[in-house]
N, CA, C and O atoms as a MOPAC input file, in Angstrom:
PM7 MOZYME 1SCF
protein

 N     40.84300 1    -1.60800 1    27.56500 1
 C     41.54000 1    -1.60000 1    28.84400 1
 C     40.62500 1    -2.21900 1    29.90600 1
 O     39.40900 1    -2.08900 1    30.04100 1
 N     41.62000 1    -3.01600 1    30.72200 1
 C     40.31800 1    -4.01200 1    31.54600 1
 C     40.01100 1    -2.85200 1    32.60300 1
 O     38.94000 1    -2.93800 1    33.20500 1
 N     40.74500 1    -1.91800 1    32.84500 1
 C     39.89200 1    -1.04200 1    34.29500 1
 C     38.75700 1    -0.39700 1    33.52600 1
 O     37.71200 1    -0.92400 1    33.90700 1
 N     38.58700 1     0.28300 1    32.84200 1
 C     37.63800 1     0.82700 1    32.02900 1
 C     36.23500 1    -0.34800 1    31.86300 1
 O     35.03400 1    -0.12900 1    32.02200 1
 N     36.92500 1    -1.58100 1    31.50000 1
 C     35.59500 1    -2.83100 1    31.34400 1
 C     34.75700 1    -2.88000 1    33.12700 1
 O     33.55700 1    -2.89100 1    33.40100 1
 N     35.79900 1    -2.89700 1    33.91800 1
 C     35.36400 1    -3.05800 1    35.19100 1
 C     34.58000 1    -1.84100 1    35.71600 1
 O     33.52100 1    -2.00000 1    36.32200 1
 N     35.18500 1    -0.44100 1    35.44300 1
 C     34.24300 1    -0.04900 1    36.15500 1
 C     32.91000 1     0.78000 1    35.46300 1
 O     32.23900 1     1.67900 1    35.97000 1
 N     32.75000 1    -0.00100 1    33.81500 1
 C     31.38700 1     0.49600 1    33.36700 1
 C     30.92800 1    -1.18000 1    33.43000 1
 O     30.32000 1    -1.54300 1    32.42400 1
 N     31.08900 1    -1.96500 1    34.21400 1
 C     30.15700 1    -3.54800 1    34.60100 1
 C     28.84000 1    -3.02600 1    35.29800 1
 O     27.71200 1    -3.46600 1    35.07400 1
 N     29.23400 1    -1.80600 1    36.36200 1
 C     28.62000 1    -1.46700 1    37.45500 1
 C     27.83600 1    -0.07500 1    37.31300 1
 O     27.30000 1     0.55600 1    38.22500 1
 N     27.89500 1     0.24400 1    35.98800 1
 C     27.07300 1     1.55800 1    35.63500 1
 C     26.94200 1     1.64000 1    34.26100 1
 O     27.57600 1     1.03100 1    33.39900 1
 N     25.83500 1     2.65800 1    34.11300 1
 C     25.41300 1     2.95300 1    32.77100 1
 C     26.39900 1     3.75300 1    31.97300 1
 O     26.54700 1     3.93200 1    30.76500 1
 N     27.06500 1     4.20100 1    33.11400 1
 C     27.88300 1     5.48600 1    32.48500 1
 C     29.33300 1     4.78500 1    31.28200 1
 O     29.74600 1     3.66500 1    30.98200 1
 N     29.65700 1     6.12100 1    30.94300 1
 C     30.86100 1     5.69600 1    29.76200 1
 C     32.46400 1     6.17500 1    30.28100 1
 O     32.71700 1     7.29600 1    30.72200 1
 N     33.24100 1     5.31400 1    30.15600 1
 C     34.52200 1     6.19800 1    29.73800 1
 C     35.61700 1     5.46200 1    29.17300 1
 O     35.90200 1     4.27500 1    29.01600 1
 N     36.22300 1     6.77700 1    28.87900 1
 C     37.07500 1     7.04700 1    27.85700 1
 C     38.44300 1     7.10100 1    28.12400 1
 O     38.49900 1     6.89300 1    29.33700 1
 N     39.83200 1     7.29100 1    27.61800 1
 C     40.80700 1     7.39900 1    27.69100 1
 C     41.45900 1     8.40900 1    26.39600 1
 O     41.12800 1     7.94500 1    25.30500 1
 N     42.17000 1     9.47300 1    26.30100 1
 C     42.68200 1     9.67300 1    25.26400 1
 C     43.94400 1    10.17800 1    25.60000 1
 O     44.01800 1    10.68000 1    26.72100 1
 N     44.91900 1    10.17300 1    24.93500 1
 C     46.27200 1    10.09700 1    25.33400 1
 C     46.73200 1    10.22100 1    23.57600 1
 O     46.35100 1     9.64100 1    22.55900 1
 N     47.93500 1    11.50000 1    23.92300 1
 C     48.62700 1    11.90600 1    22.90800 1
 C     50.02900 1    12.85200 1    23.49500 1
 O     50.34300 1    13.32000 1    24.59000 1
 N     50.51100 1    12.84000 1    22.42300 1
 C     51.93300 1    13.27500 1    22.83000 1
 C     52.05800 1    15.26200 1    23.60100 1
 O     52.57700 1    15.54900 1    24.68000 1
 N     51.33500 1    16.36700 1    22.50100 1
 C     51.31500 1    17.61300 1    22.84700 1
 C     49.92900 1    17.83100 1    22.51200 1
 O     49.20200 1    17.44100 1    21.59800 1
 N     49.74600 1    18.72100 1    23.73400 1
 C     48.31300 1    19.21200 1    23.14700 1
 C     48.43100 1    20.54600 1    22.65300 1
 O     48.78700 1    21.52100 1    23.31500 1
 N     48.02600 1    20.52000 1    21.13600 1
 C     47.67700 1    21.76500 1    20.14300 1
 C     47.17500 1    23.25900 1    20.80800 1
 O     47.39400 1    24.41400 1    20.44000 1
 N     46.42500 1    22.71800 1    21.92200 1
 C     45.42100 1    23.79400 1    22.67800 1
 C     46.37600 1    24.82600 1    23.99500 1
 O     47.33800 1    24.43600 1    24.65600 1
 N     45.71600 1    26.17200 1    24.04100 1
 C     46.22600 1    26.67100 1    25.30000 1
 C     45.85100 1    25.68200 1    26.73700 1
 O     46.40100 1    25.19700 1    27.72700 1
 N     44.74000 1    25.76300 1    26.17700 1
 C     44.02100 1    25.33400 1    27.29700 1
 C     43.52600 1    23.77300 1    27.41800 1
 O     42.87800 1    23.19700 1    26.54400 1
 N     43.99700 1    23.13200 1    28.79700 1
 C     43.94300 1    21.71200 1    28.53900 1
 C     42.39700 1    21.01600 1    28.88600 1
 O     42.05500 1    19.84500 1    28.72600 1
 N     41.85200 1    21.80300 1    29.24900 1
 C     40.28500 1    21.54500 1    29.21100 1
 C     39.38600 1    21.72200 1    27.91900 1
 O     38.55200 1    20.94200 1    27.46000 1
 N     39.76800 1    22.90400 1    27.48400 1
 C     39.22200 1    22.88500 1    25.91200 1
 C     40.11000 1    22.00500 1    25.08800 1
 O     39.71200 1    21.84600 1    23.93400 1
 N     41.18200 1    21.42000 1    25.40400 1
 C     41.51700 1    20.49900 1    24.62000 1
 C     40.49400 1    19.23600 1    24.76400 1
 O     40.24400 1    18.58100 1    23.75200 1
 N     39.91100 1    18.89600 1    25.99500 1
 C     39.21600 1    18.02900 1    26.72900 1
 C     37.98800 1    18.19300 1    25.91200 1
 O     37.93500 1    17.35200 1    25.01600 1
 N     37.27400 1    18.77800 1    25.93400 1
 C     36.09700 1    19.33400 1    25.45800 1
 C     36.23700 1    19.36600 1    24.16100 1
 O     35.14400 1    18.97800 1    23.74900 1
 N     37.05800 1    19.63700 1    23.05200 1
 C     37.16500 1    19.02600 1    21.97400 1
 C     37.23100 1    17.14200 1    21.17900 1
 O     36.89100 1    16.50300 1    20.18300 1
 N     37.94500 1    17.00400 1    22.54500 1
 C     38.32000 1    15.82000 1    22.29200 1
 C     36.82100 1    14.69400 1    22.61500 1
 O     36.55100 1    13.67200 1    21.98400 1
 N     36.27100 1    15.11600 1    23.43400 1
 C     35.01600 1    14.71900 1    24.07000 1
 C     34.23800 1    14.54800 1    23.09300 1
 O     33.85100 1    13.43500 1    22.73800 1
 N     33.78000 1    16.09000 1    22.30600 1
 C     33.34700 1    15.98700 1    21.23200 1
 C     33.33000 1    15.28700 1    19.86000 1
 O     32.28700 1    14.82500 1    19.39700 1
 N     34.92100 1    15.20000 1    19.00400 1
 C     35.19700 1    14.49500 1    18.64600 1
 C     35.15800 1    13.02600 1    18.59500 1
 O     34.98800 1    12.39200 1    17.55400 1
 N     35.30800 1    12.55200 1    19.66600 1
 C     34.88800 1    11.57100 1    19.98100 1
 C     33.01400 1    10.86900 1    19.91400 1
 O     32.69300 1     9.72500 1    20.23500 1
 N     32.26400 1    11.74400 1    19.51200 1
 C     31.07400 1    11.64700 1    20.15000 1
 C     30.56200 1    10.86800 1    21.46600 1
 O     29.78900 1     9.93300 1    21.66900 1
 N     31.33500 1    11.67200 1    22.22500 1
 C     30.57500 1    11.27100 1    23.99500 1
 C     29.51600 1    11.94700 1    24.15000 1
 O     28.83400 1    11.30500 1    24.95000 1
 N     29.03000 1    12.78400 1    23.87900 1
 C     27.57100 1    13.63700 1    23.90800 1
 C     26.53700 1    12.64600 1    23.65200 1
 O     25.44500 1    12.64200 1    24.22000 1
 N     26.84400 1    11.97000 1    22.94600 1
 C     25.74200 1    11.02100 1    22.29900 1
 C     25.00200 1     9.96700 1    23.63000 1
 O     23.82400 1     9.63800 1    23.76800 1
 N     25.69100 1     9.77400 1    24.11600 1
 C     25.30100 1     8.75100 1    25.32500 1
 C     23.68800 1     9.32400 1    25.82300 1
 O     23.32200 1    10.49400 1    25.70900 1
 N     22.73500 1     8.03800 1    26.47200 1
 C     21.68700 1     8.60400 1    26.60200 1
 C     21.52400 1     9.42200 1    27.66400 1
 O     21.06000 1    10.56200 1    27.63500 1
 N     21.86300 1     8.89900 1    28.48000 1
 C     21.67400 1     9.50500 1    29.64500 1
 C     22.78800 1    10.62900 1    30.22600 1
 O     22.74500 1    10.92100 1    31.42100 1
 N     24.04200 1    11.40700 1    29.11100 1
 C     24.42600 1    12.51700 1    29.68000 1
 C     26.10200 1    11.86600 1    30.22600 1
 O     26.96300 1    12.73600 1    30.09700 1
 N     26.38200 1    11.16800 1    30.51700 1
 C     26.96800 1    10.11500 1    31.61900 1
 C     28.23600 1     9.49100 1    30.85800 1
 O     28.48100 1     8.28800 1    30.95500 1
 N     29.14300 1    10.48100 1    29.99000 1
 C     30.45800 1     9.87800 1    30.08500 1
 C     31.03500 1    10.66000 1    30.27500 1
 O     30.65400 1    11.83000 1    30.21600 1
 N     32.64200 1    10.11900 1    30.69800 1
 C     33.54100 1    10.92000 1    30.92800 1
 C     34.94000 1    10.50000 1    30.78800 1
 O     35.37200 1     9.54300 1    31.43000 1
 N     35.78500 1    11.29000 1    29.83700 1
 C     37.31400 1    11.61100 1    28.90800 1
 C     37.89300 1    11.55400 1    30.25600 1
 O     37.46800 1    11.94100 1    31.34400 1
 N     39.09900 1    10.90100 1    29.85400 1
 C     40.67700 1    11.27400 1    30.98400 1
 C     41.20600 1    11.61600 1    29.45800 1
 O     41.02600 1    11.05500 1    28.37700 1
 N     42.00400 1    12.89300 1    29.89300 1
 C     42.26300 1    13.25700 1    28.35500 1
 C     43.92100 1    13.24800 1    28.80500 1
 O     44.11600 1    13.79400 1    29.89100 1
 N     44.95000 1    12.79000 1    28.23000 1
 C     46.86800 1    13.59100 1    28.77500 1
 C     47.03800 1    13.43100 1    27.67700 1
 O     46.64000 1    12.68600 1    26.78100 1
 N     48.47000 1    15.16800 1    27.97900 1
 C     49.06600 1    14.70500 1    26.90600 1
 C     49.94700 1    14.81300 1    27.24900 1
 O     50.29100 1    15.84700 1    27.82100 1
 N     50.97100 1    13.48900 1    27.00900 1
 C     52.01000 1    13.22800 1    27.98500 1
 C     53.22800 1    14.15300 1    27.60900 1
 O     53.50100 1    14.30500 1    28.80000 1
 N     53.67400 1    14.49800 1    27.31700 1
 C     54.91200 1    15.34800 1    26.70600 1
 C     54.73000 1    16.89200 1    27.25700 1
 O     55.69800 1    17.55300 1    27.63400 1
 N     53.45700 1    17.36100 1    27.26000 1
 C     52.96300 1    18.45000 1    27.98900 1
 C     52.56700 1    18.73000 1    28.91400 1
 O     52.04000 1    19.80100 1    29.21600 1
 N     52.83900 1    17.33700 1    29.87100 1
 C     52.44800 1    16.84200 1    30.85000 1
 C     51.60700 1    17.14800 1    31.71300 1
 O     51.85300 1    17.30400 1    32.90900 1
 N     50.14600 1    17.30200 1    30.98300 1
 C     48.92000 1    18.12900 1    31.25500 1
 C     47.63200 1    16.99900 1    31.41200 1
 O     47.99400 1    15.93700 1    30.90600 1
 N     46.54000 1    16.93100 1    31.84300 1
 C     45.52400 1    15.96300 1    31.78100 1
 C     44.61100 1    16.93700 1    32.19500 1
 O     44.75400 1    18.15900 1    32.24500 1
 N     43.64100 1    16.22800 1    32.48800 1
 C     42.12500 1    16.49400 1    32.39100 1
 C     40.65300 1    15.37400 1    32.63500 1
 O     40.45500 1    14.17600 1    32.43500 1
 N     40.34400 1    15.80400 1    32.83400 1
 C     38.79000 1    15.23900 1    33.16900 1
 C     37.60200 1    15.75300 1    33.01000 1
 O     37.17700 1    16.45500 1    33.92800 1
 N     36.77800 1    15.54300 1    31.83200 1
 C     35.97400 1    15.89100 1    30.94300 1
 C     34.54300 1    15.14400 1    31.28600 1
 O     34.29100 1    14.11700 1    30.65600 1
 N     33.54000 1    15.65500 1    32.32300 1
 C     32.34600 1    15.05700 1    32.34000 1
 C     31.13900 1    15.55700 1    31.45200 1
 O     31.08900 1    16.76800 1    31.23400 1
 N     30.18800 1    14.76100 1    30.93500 1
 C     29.04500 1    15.11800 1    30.39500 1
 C     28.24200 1    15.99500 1    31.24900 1
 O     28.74700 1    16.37500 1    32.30600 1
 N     27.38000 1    16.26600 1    31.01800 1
 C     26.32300 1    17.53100 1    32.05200 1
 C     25.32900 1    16.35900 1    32.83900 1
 O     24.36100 1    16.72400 1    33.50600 1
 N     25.61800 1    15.20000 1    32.70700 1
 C     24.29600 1    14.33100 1    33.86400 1
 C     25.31700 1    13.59900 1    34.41800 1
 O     24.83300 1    12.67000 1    35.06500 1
 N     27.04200 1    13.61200 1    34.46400 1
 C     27.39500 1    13.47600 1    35.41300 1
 C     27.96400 1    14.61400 1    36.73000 1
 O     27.90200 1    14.75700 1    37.95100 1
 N     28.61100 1    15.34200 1    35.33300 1
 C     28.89200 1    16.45300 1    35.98800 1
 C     28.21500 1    17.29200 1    37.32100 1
 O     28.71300 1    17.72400 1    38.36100 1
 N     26.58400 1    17.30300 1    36.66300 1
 C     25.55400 1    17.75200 1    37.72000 1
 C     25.54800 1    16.93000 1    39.17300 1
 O     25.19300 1    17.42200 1    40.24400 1
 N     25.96200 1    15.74000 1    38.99100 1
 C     25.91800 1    14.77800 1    39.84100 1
 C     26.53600 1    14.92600 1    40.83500 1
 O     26.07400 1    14.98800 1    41.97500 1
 N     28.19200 1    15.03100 1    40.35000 1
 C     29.53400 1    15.25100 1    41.69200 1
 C     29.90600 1    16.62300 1    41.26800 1
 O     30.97100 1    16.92100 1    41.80900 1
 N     29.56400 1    17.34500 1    40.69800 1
 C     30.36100 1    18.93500 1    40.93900 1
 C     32.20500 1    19.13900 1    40.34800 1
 O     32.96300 1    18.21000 1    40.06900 1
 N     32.50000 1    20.52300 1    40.30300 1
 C     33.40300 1    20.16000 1    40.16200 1
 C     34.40500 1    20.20100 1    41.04900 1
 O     35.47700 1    19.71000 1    40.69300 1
 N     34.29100 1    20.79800 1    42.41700 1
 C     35.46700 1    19.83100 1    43.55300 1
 C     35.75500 1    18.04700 1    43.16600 1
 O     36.82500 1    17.47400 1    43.36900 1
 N     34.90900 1    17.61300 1    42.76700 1
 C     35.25700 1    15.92500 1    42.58700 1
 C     36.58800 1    15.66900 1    41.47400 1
 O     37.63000 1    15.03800 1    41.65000 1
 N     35.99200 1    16.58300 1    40.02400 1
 C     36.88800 1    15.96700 1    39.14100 1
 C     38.34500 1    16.79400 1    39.55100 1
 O     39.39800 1    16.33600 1    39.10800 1
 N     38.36500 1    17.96800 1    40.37100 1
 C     39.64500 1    18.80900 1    41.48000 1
 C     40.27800 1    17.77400 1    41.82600 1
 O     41.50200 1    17.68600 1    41.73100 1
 N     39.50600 1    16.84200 1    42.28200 1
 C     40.35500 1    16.18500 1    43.32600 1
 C     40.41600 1    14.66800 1    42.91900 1
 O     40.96300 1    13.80200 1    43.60200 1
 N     39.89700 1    14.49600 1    41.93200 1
 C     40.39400 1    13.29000 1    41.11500 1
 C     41.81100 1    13.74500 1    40.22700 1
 O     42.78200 1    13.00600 1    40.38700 1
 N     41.93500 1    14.66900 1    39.50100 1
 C     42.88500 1    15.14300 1    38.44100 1
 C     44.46800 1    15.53400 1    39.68600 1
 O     45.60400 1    15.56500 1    39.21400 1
 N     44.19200 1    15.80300 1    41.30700 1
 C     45.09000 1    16.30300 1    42.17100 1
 C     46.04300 1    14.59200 1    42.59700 1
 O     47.24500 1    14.32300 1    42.61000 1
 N     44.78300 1    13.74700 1    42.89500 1
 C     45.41500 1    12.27500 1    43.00500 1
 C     46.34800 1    12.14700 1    41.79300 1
 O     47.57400 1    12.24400 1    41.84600 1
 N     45.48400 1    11.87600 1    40.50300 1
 C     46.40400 1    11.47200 1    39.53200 1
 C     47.34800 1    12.08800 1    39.28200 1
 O     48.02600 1    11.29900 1    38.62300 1
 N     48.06700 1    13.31100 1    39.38300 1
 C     49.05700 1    14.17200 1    39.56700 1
 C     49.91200 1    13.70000 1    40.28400 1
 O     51.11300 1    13.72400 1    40.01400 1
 N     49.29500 1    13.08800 1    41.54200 1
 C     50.25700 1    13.24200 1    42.95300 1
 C     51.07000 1    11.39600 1    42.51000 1
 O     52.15600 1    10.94900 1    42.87800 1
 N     50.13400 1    10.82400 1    41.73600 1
 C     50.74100 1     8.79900 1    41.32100 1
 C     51.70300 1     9.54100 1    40.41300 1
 O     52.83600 1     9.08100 1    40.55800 1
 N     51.63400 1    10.84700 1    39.24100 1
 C     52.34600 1    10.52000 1    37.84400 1
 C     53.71900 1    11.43800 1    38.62800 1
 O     54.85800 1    11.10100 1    38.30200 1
 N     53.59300 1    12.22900 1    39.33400 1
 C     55.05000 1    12.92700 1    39.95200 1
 C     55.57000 1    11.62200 1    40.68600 1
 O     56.79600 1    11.51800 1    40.72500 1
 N     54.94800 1    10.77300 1    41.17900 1
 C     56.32100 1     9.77300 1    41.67000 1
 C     56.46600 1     8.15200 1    40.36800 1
 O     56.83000 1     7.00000 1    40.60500 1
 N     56.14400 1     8.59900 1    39.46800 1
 C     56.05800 1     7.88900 1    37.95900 1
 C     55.63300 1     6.64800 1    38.07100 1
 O     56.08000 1     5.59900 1    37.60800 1
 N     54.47300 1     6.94300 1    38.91500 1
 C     53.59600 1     5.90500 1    38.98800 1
 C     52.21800 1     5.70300 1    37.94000 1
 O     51.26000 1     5.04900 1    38.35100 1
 N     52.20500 1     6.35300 1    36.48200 1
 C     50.75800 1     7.00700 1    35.45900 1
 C     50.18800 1     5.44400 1    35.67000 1
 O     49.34100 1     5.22200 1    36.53600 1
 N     50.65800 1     4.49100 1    34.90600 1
 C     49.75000 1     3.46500 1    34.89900 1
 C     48.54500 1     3.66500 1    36.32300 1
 O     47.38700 1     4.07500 1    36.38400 1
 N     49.37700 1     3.21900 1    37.18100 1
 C     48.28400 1     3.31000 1    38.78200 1
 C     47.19900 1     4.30300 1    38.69500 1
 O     46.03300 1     4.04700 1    38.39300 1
 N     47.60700 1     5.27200 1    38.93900 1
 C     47.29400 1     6.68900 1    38.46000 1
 C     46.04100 1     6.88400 1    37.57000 1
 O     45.06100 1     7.60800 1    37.74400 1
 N     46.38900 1     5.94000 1    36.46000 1
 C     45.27300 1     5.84400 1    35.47100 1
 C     44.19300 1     5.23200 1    35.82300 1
 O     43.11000 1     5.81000 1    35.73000 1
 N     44.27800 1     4.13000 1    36.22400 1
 C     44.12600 1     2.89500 1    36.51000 1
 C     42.67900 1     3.32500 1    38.27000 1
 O     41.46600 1     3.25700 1    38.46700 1
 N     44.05200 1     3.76200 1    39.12100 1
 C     42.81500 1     4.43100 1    39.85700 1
 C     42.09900 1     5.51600 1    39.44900 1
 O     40.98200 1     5.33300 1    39.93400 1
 N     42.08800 1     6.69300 1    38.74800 1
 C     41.26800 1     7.43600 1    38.43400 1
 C     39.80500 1     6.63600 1    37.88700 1
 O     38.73200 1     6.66100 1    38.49100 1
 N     40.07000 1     5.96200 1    36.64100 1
 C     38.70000 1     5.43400 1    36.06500 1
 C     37.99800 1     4.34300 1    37.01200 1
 O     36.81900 1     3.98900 1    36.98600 1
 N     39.16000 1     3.84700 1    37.96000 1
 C     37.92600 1     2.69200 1    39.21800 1
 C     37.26600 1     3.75200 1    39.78100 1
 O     36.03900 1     3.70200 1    39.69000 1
 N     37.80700 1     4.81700 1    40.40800 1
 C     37.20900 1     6.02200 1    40.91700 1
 C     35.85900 1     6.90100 1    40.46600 1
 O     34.97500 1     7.44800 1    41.12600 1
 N     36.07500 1     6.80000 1    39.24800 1
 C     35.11900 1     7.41200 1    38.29200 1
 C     33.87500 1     6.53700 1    38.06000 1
 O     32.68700 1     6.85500 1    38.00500 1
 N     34.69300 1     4.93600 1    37.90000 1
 C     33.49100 1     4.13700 1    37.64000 1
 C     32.19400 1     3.87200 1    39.13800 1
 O     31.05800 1     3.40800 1    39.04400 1
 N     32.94400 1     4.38300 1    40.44800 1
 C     32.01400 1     4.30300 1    41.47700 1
 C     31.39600 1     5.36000 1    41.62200 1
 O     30.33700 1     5.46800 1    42.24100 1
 N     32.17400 1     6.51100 1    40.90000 1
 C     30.76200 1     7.74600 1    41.39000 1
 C     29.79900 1     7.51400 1    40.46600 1
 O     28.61700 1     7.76800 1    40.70000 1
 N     30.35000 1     6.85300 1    38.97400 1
 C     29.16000 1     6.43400 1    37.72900 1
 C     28.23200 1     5.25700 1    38.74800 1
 O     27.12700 1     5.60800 1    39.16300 1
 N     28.65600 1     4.18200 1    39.01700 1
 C     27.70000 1     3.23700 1    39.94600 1
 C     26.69300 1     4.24100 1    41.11800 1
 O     25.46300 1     4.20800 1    41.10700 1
 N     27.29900 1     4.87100 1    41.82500 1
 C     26.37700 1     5.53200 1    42.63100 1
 C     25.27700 1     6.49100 1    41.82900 1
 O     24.14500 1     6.60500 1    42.29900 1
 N     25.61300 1     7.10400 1    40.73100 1
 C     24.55700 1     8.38800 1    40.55700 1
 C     24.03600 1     7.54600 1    39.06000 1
 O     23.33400 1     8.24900 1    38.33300 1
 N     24.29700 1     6.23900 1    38.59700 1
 C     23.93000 1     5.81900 1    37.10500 1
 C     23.90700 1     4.29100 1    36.96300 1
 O     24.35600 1     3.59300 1    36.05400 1
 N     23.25000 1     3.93800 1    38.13000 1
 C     23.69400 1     2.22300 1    38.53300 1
 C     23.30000 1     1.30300 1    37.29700 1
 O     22.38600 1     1.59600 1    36.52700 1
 N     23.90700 1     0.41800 1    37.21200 1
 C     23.74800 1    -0.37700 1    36.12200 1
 C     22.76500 1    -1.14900 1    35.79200 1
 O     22.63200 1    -1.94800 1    36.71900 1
 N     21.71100 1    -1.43100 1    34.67400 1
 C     20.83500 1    -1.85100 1    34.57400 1
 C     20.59900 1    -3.13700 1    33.92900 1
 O     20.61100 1    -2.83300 1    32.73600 1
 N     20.41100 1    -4.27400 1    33.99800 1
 C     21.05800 1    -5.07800 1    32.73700 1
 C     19.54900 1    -5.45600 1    31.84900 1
 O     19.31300 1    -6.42300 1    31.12400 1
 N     18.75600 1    -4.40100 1    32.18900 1
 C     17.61700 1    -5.06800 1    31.07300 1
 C     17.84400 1    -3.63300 1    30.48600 1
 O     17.76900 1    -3.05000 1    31.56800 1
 N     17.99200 1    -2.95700 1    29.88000 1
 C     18.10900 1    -1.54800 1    29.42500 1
 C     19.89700 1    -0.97700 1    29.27500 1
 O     20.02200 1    -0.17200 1    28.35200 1
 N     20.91400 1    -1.21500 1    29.86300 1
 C     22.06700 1    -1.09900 1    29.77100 1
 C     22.84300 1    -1.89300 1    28.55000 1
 O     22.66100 1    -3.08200 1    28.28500 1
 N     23.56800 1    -1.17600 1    27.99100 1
 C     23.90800 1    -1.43500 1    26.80300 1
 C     25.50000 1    -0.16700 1    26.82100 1
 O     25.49800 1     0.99500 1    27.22800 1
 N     26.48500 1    -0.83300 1    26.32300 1
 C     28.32800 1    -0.43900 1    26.12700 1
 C     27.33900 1     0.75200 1    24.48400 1
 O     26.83400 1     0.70800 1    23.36300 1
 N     27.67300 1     1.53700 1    25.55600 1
 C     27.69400 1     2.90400 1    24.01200 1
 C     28.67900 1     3.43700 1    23.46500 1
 O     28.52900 1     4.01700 1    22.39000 1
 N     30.15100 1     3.34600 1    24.20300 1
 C     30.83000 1     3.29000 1    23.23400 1
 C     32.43200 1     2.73600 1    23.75400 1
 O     32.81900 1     2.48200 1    24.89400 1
 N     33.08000 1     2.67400 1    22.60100 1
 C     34.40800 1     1.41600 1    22.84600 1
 C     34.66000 1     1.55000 1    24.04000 1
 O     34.08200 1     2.44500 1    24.65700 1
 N     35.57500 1     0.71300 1    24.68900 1
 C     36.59800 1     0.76800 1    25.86000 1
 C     37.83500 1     0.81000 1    25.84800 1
 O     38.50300 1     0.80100 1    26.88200 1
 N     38.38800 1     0.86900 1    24.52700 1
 C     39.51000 1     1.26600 1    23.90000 1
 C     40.62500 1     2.66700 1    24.37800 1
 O     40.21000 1     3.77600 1    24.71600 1
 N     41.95800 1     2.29700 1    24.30100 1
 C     42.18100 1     3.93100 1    24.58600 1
 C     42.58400 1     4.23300 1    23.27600 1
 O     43.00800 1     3.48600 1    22.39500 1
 N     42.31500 1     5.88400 1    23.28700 1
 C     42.75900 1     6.41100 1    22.10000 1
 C     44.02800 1     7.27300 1    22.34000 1
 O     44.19400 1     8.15700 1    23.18100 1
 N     44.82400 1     6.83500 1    21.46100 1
 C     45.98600 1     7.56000 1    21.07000 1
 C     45.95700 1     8.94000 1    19.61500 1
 O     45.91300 1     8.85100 1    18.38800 1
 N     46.00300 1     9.99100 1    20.49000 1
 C     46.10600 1    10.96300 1    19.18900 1
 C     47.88900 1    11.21300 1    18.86900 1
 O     48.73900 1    10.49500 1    19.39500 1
 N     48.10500 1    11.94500 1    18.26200 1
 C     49.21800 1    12.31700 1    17.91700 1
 C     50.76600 1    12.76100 1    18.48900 1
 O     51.64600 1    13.09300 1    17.69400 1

């Protein structure tokens, strides 16, 4: 996805997309946190990715930071990132929605994980994933 390419140009940091129909889980954060896992986002060096996790049918999402971003913006930030994208997908605007969340994400990654190009290196796809 080209927003995802754009806004890890400008940081070290990672992200992700995952998108599936119901989520299995009570809870749509531990769905997040599984999925994170699964994924191996932990792996990153520096701490510094972060899942948009929906599942559209359950019409639930999430925002899943590592602990060296997380520490960074707190969690009022990803509050009020997950409240925007809510407020684009109730007037059935998700693409936008999507679209601004990860430019969003990719500037707090530029501010607290700026991009390096002698040491910076894509740790993992930019792909979205579709689960089930």
């Amino acid at each position: 996805m080209e927003a995802i390419r754009n806004a890890e140009r400008q940081t070290s940091g990672e992200v992700r997309v995952f998108i599936e129909s119901r989520n299995p889980l009570v809870n749509v954060l531990e769905r997040a946190a599984e999925i994170f896992i699964k994924l191996k986002m932990q792996e990153t060096e520096e701490r510094n990715a972060v899942l948009l996790y929906i599942a559209m049918k359950d019409h639930e999402l999430a925002l899943f930071g590592d602990e060296g971003i997380h520490k960074q913006v707190g969690e009022a930030y990803w509050k009020k990132e997950v409240a925007e994208m809510i407020a684009n997908f109730t007037k059935d605007d998700i693409s936008n929605g999507i679209v601004n969340c990860i430019t969003h994400i990719g500037q707090a990654l530029k501010e607290k994980f700026p991009y390096d190009a002698k040491v910076d290196k894509n740790e993992l796809p930019d792909d979205i994933v579709f689960g089930s």
